[in-house]
N, C-alpha and C positions, 0 to 999 in steps of 0.2 A: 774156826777157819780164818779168825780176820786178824793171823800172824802168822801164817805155812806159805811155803815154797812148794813151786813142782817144779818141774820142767820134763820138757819131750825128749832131751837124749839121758834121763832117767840119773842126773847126778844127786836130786836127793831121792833118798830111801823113807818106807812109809807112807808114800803119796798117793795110794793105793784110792782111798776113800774121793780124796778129789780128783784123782782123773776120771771115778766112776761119775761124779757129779758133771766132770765138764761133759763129758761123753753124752748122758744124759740133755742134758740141758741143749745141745748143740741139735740132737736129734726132736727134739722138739722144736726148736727155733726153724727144723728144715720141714718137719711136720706142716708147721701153721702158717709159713709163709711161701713154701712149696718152690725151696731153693736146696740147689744137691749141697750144698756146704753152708756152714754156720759158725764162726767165730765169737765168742763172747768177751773176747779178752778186752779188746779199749775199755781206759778207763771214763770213758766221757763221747760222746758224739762227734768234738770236734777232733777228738784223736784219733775217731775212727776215718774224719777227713782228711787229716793229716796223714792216713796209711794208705788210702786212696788215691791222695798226688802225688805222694813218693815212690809209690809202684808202679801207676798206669802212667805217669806222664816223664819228663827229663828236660833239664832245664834248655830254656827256649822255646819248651813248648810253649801250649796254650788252652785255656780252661775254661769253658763256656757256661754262665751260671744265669740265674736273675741278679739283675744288678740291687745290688743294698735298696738302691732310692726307688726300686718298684716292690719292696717288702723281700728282698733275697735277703741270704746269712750271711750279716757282715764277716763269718771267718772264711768264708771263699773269695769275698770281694778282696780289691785294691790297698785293703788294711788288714788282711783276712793273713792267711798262711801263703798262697802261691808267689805272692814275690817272695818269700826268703829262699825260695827254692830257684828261681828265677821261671820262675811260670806266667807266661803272659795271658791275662784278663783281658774276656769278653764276655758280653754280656747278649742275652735272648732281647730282641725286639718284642714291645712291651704293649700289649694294651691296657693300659692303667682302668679305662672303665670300667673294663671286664675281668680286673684282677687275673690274665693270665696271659700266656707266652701268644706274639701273634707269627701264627704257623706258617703261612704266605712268605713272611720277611726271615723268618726262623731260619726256612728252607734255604731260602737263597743263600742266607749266611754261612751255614755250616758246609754248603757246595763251593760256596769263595774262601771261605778262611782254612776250612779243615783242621777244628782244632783235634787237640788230640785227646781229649776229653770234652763229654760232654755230659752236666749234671742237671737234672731235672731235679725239681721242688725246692718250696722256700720258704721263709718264716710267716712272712702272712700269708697263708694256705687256705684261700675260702672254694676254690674247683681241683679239680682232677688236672695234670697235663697234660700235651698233647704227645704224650709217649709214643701212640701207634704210630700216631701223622706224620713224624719228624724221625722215626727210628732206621727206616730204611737211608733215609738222606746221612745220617749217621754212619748207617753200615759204607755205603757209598764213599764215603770220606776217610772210610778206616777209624773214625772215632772212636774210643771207648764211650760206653755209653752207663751211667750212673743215673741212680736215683735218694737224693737223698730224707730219708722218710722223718726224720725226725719228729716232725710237729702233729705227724697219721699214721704211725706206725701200728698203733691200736687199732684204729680205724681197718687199715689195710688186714689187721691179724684176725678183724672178724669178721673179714668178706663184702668189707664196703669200699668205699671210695674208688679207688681203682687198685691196680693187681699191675704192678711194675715189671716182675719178673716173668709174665705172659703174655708183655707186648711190645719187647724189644730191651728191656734193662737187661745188662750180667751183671750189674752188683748191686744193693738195698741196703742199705747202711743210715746208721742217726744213733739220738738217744732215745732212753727206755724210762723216761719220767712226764712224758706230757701225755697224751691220749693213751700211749703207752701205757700201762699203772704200774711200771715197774720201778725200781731202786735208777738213782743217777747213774748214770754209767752209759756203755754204748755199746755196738751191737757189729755185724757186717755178714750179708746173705749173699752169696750167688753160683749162679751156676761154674759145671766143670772148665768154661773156657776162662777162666780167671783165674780160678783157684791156684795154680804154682803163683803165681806171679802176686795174688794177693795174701791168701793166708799162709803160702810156706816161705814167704815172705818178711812176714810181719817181724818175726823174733829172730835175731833177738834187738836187732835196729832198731825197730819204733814200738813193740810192746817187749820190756822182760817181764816183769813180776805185775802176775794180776791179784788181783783181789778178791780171794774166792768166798770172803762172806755176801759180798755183793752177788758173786756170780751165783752163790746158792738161792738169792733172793730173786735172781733175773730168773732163775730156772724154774721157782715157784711161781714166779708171772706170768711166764709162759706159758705154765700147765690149767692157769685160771685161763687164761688166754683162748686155750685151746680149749676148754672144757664150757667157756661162758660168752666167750665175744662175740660168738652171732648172734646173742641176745645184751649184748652191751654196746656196741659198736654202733646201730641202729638206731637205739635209744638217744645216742648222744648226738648223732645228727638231728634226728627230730625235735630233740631240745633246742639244738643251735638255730632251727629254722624258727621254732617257736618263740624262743627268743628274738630274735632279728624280728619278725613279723609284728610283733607286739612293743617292739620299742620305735618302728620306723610309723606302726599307728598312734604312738602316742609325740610324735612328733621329732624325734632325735635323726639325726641325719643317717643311716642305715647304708654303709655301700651295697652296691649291685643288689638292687628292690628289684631292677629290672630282668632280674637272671636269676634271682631266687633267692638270692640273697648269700647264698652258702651253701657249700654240698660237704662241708666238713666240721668242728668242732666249732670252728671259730666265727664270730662275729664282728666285723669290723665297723666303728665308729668314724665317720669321715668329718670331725672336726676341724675345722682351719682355722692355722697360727696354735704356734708354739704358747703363747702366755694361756689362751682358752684350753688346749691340754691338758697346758699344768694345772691352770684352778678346777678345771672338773674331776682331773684323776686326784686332785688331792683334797675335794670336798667328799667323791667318793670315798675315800681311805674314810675320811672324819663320819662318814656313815655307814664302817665296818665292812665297805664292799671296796673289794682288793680288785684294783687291773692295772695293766701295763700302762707305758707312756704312748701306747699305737694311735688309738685305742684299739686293743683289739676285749674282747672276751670268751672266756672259752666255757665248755659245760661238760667236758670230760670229768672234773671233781665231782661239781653239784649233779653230774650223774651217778656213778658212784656211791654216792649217799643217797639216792634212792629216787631224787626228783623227778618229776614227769613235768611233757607239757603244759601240763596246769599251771605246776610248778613256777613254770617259766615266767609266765604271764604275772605270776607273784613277784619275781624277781622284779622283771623289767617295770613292774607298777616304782618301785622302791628308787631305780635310776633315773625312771621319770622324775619324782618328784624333786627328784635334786638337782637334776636338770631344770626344773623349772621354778629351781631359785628358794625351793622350801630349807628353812633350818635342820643340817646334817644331823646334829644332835636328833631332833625327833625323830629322825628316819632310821636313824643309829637303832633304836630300841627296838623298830619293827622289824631292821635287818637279824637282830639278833634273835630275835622271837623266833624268828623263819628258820635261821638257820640249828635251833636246839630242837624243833623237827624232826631232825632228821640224823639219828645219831648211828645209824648202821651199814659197815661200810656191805655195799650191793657187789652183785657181781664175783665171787669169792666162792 
């Protein structure tokens, strides 16, 4: 499959097998995420943002996100995709302590501005949004109302974190490689009141030719998805809290201790200044433990492979230590010990 053509007004012949797959795979994605339509086609998350603001909005509107510098997706922000389209950026008032939207200021804004879109979630993703709280004010406004799942999509497919499309979203849309377990690629769910306007839409404007070795792969994740994620989903939060818990007791700065820390995959390190950053995320690397420049870290993988709680507690001994200044190299041999553990992928 990863050299065929389809298409929906049937100009190539033989395509029999993969429109059975999309077909497939689409009714699964409406299965487990309990949306009337399902698209598989973007190739990527951000393309599936890009068919998001070219449908729902027109130029002069205006697009309401987290802004980049509270952990939003730089490709919504001010250097993202909506200006090429001429879409004017606005950003959710922000409680940075509490890592999420403050709904009191939210309100007011989307009653005075009235964008015409309005996207919930963001790349640092440690709580739920306030979809319910802010949806009606939304409705009010005529907003479209999005959620972009990206960074919890997994999360969301096995009945945790929160459920977008049961508390005011019409469209769920992201990529299918982070909590996700799926193949790189991107996705897009929602209900009947979008659907002309987004998926018969799409093509052949912003998706022609998809890529249906991927799509066969997304559809196989799906059905692990569907068959395993309320027993995968669960697990990876309780990692990410046991994590966080265990690295804010051994001294590393831990955001929101005060609020739990996390209610999703990730764990966020509130290191300050740029140069401390860089020397820890790159003494890290030198002792085999890979993260971002956030920090953020995540336990979707090492759940996966089978880790548990305990688990955790192992991890975060091995960041401490290099947090507190021990030689990389040593710590390198016990990350590597830890991690040959564990060589079966779970969840499957």
């Amino acid at each position: 499959m990863g050299h065929r053509y389809t298409a929906w007004d049937g100009f190539y012949k033989g395509t029999r097998f993969i429109d059975k797959l999309e077909t497939l795979g689409e009714k699964l994605a409406c299965e487990v995420y309990g949306s009337d339509w399902a698209s598989l086609r973007p190739l990527s998350g951000h393309i599936a943002d890009m068919i998001m603001i070219s449908t729902l909005t027109k130029p002069g509107g205006s697009i309401l996100t987290v802004n980049p510098s509270n952990g939003g997706y730089d490709g919504l922000g001010n250097r993202g995709y909506p200006p090429f389209v001429n879409v004017r950026n606005l950003f959710f008032p922000y409680d940075s302590e509490r890592m999420n939207i403050d709904v009191e200021k939210a309100q007011t804004l989307i009653e005075d501005e009235k964008p015409s879109l309005v996207v919930f979630g963001q790349s640092y993703f440690l709580f739920p949004h306030p979809v319910k709280e802010l949806s009606e004010a939304c409705r009010a406004a005529e907003s479209q109302v999005a959620f972009d799942a990206s960074h919890v999509l997994g999360l969301i497919g096995g009945g945790e974190f929160q459920r977008p499309l049961d508390e005011g979203v019409d469209l769920m849309l992201g990529s299918t490689h982070k909590s996700f377990f799926g193949p790189q690629g991107g996705i897009i769910l929602g209900t009947d009141r979008l659907k002309s306007r987004v998926k018969d839409q799409q093509f052949p404007g912003l998706v022609d030719n998809a890529h249906w070795n991927r799509i066969a792969a997304l559809t196989w994740a799906l059905d692990e998805v569907r068959r395993r994620g309320t027993k995968y989903a669960p697990q990876v939060i309780a990692n990410a809290k046991a994590l966080a818990k265990a690295l804010h007791e051994g001294g590393l700065p831990v955001k929101c201790a005060d609020y739990g820390f996390t209610e999703s995959h990730q764990v966020f390190l509130d290191i300050n200044g740029e140069e401390n950053v860089n020397r820890f995320s790159e003494k890290l690397e030198e002792a085999n433990m890979i993260v971002d420049h956030g920090i953020r870290l995540g336990t979707n993988e090492s759940t996966r492979r089978g880790m548990k709680t305990r688990d955790m507690e192992r991890v975060a001994e091995l960041i401490i230590r290099v947090y507190k200044g021990e030689d990389p190299s040593s710590v390198r041999r016990a990350a590597t010990k830890l991690r040959k553990e564990f060589k079966t992928i779970e969840y499957t």
